[in-house]
VEXFI-785054 format. One record per residue (C-alpha): x, y, z. Coordinates in Angstrom, 1 decimal, decimal comma, padded with zeros to 4 digits. Example, Ala and Ser with C-alpha at 12.3 -4.5 7.8 and 13.67 -1.06 7.14 Angstrom:
2
<atom X="012,3" Y="-004,5" Z="007,8"/>
<atom X="013,7" Y="-001,1" Z="007,1"/>
This chain:
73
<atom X="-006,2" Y="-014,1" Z="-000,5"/>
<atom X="-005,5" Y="-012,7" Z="-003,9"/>
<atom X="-002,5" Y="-011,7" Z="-005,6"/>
<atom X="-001,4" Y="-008,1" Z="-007,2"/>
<atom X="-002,3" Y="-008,7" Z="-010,8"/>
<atom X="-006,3" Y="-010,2" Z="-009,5"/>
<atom X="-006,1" Y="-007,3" Z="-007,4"/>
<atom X="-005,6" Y="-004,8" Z="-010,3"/>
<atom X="-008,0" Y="-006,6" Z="-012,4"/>
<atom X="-010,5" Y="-006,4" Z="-009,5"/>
<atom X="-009,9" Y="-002,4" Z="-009,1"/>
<atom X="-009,9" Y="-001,7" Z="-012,7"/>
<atom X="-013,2" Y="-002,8" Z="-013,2"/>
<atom X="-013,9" Y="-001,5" Z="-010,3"/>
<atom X="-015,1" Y="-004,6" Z="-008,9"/>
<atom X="-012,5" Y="-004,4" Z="-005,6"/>
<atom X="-014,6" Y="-003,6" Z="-002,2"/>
<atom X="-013,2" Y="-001,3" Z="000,2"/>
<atom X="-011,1" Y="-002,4" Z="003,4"/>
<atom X="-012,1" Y="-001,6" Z="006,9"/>
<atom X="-008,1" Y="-001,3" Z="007,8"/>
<atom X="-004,8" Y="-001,5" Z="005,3"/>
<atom X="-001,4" Y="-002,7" Z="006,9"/>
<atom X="001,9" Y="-002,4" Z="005,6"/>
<atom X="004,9" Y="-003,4" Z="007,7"/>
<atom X="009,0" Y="-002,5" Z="006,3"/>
<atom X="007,6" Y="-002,5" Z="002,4"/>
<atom X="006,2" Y="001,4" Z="001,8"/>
<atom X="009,8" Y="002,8" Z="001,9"/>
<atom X="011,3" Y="000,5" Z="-001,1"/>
<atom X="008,5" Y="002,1" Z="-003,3"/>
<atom X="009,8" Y="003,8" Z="-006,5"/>
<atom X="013,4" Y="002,6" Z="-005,3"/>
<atom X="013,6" Y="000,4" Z="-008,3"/>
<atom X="014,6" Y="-002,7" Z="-006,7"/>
<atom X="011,8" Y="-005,1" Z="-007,0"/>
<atom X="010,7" Y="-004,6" Z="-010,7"/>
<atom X="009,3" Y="-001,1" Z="-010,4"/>
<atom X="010,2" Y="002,5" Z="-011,7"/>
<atom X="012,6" Y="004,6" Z="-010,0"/>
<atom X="010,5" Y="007,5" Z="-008,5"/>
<atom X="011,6" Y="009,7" Z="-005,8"/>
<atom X="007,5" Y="009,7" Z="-005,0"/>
<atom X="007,5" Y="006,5" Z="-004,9"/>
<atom X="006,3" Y="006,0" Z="-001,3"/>
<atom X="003,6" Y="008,6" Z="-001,6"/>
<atom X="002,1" Y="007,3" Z="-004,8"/>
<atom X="001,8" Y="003,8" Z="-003,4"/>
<atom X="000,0" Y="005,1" Z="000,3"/>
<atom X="-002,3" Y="007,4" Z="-002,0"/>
<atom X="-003,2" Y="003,7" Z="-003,4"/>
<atom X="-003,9" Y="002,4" Z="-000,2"/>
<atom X="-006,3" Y="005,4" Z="000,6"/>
<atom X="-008,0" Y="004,5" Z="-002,2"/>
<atom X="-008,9" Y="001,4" Z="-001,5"/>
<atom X="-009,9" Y="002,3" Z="002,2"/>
<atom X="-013,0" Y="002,8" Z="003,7"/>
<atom X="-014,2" Y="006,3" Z="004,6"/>
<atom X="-012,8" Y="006,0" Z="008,7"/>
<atom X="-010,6" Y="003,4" Z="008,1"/>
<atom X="-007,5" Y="002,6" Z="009,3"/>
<atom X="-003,9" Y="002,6" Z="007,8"/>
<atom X="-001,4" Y="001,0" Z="009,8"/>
<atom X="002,0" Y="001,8" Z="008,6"/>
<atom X="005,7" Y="-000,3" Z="010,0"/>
<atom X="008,8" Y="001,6" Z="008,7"/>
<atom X="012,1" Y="000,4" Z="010,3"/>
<atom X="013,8" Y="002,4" Z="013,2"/>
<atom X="010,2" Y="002,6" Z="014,8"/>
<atom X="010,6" Y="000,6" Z="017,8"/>
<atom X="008,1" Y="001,4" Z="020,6"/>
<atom X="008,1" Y="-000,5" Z="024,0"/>
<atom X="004,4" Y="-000,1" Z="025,5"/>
């Protein structure tokens, strides 16, 4: 497991592989909201999924949790 700054390090220098499959589960909607440390930015949420496409495998997966989405199978 690595942690965000090894993980920026690792992308910078363009050393960080690609993932088969990026999950995110209740944290995508507090981007840009200012409340953990980062900038307030109403595209906040978009900027930081746009990261996760980055870092994703041509036919990977993104699997995205946002609250309210409760689905009985």
């Amino acid at each position: 497991m690595i942690g965000p700054e090894e993980f920026r390090g690792l992308y910078l220098r363009g050393e960080l592989p690609e993932f088969d499959f990026v999950i995110s589960d209740s944290s995508i909607e507090h981007s840009g909201m200012g409340r953990y440390g980062d900038a307030i930015n109403p595209w906040g949420d978009l900027i930081t999924m746009a990261k996760a496409w980055c870092v994703t495998k041509e036919n990977g997966f993104f699997l995205l949790g946002v609250p309210g989405m409760n689905f009985q199978i």
